[in-house]
C-alpha positions in Angstrom: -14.9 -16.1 5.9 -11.1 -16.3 4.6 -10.7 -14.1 1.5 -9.4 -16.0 -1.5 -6.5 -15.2 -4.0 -8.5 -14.5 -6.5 -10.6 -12.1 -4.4 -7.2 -10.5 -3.4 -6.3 -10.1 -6.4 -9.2 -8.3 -7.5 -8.5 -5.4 -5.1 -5.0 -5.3 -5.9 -5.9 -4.4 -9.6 -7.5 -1.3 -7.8 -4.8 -0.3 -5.9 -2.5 -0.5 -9.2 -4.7 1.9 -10.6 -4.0 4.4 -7.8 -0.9 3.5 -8.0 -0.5 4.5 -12.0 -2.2 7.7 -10.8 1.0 8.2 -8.3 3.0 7.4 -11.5 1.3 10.4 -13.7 1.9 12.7 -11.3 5.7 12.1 -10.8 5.6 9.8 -7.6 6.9 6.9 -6.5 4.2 4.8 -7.7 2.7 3.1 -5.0 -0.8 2.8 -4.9 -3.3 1.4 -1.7 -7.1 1.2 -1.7 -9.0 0.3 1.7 -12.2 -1.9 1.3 -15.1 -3.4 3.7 -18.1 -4.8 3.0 -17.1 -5.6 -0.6 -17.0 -1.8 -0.9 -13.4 0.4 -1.3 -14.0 3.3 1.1 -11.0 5.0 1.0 -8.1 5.6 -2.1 -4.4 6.6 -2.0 -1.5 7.4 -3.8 2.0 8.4 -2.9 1.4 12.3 -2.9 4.8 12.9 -0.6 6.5 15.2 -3.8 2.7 16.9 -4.6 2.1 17.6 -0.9 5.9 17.9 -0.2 4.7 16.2 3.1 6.7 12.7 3.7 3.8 11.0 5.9 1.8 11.5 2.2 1.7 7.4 1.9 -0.4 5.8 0.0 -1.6 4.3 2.7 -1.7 7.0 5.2 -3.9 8.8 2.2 -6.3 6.0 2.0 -6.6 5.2 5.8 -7.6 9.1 5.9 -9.9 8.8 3.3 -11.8 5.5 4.8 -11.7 7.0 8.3 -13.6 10.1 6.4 -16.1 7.7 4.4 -17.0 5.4 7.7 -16.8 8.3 10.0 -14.5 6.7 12.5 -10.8 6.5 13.2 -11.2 3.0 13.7 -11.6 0.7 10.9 -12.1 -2.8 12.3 -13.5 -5.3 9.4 -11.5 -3.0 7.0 -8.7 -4.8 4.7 -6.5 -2.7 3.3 -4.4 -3.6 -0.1 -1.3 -2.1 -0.9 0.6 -2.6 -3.9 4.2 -2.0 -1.4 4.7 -3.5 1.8 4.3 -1.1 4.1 7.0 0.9 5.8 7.0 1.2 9.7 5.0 4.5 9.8 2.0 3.1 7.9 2.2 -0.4 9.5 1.8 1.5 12.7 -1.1 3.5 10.9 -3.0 0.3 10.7 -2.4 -0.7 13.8 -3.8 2.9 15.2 -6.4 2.5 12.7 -7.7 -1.2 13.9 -7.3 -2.6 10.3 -7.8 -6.2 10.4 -6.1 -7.1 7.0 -3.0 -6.1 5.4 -2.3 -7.6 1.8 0.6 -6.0 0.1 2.2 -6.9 -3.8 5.7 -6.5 -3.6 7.9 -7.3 -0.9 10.0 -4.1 0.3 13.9 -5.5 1.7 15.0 -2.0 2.3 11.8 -0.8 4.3 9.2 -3.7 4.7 7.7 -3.2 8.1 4.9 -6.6 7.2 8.1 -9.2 7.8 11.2 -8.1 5.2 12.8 -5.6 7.7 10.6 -5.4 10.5 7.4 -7.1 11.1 5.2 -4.3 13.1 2.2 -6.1 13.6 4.2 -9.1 15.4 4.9 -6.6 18.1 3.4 -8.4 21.2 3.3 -5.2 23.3 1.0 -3.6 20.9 -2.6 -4.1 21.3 -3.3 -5.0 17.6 -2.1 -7.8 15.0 -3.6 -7.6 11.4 -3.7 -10.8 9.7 -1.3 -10.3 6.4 -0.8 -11.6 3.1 2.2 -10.8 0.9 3.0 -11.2 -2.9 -0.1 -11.0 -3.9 0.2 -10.0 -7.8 3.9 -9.1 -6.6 5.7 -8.9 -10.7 3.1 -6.6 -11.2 3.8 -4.1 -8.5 7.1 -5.0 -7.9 7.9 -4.3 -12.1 6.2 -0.8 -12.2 8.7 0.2 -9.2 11.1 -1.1 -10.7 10.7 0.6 -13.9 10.3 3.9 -12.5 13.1 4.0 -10.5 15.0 2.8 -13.6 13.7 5.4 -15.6 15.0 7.9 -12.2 18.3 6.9 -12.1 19.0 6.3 -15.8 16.7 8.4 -18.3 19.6 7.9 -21.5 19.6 4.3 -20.5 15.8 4.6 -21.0 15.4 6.2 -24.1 18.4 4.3 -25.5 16.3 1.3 -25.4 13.7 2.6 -27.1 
C-alpha cells in the first residue's frame, strides 16, 4: 500500500520533535524517527557535538536504535523520515540497513546524498534502492535550520531583531 502525504506528514511532525530536542541541546537540529508497522521503533537527533563523534546523525542514531528495538541489523518494511536529506554516510546507512523508504523535509544542496548532490540509492552497483520522497513538510524543517544557523553565525543580528 503507497503511503499518502498526509500519512507522511504525520511522521515528519515526530521527527521535528527530535529534531527540537537536537535544537535544546545545542545541535544542528536535525531530527529522524524510523517507523514499521504503524509503530516508530527507533528515535534520533544530531548528538555529533554531545557525543563529539561525527557519525552521531540523526539518522545513524535512529537506525541504531530500530536495529535495537527489532533485533536485527536489517530493517526491511522500515521507512525512515528525516527532517534533512540525508548525507552520503547515512544514505549508505540505509542502504546497509535494508530500509525500504526514505522520506526527508528539506532538500540539502551542499550535502544531499537522496538526489541534490548525489543520489546514493540510484547507485546500480549497490544491491539496494529505497523508494524516496522529498519536501515533505520542507518550510518547516528547512526554517528551523535555517534559523539556527542564523542565530550561529549572527547572535547580535538575532537579538537586534528582537
Amino acid at each position: 500500500m503507497a503511503e499518502t502525504w498526509e500519512d507522511d506528514a504525520r511522521w515528519m511532525e515526530v521527527a521535528l520533535r527530535e529534531a527540537e530536542t537536537a535544537l535544546e541541546a545545542g545541535e544542528t537540529p536535525v531530527g529522524a524517527v524510523v517507523v514499521t508497522e504503524g509503530r516508530v521503533v527507533g528515535r534520533g537527533s544530531n548528538r555529533v557535538e554531545t557525543l563529539n563523534d561525527p557519525t552521531a546523525h540523526a539518522e545513524i542514531v535512529a537506525i541504531g536504535a530500530a536495529a535495537e528495538d527489532l533485533g536485527s541489523w536489517r530493517l526491511p518494511g522500515c521507512t525512515i523520515f528525516v527532517t534533512l536529506e540525508p548525507c552520503t554516510m547515512c544514505a549508505g546507512a540505509v542502504v546497509l540497513a535494508r530500509i525500504d523508504r526514505v522520506v526527508f523535509g528539506a532538500y540539502d544542496p551542499k550535502a544531499g546524498a537522496c538526489g541534490s548532490v548525489h543520489d546514493v540509492f540510484r547507485v546500480s552497483a549497490l544491491n539496494h534502492h529505497p523508494d524516496v520522497r522529498g519536501g515533505v513538510l520542507e518550510d518547516r524543517c528547512g526554517d528551523l535550520l535555517k534559523s539556527f544557523f542564523t542565530k550561529l553565525r549572527n547572535p547580535r543580528e538575532v537579538e537586534n531583531r528582537r
